[in-house]
N, C-alpha and C positions, 0 to 999 in steps of 0.2 A: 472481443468479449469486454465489457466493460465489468469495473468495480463494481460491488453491491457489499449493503450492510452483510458483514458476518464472511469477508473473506480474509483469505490470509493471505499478504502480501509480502513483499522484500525491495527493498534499494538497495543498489548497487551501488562499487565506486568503482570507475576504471581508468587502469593507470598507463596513460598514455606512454611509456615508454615500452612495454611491452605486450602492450592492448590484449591484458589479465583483467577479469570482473572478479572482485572481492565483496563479498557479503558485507554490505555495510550496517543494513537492522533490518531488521522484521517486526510485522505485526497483524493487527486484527483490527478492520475498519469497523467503528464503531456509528457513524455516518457518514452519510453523500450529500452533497449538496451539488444537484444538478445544474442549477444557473450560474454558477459560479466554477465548477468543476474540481472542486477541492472537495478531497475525502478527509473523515479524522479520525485520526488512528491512534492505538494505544500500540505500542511495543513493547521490545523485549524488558526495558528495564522499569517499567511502567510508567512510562511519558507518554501522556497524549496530549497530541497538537493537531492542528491542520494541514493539511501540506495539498500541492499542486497535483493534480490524478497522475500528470504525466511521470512523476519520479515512482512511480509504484509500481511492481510485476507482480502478478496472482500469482500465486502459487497452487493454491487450493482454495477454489469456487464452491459455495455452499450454498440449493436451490432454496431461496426465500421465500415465503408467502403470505404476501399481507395481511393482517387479521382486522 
């Protein structure tokens, strides 16, 4: 399943000593950029930047439709 505008995402941190995943932020992809593969995202505190797809896990997928 890939990324698409309007889902809600999470990064993780995981701590190598006891290979635990901790909620690092959340947020809501605000766009894609397919040739590049970077999404950009607002989060929880309201920062939005761009970041790499691969650090992102959907949480909750919301069906788009382009107008």
């Amino acid at each position: 399943m890939s990324i698409k505008k309007g889902d809600l995402v999470a990064c993780y941190l995981m701590d190598s000593d006891s290979m635990q995943e901790s909620l690092l932020e959340y947020g809501i992809v605000l766009e894609v950029n397919g040739s590049l593969g970077d999404v950009f995202v607002v989060d929880q505190t309201g920062n939005a930047r761009w970041w790499p797809q691969r650090r992102w896990r959907i949480l909750s997928s919301v069906d788009n439709k382009e107008e």
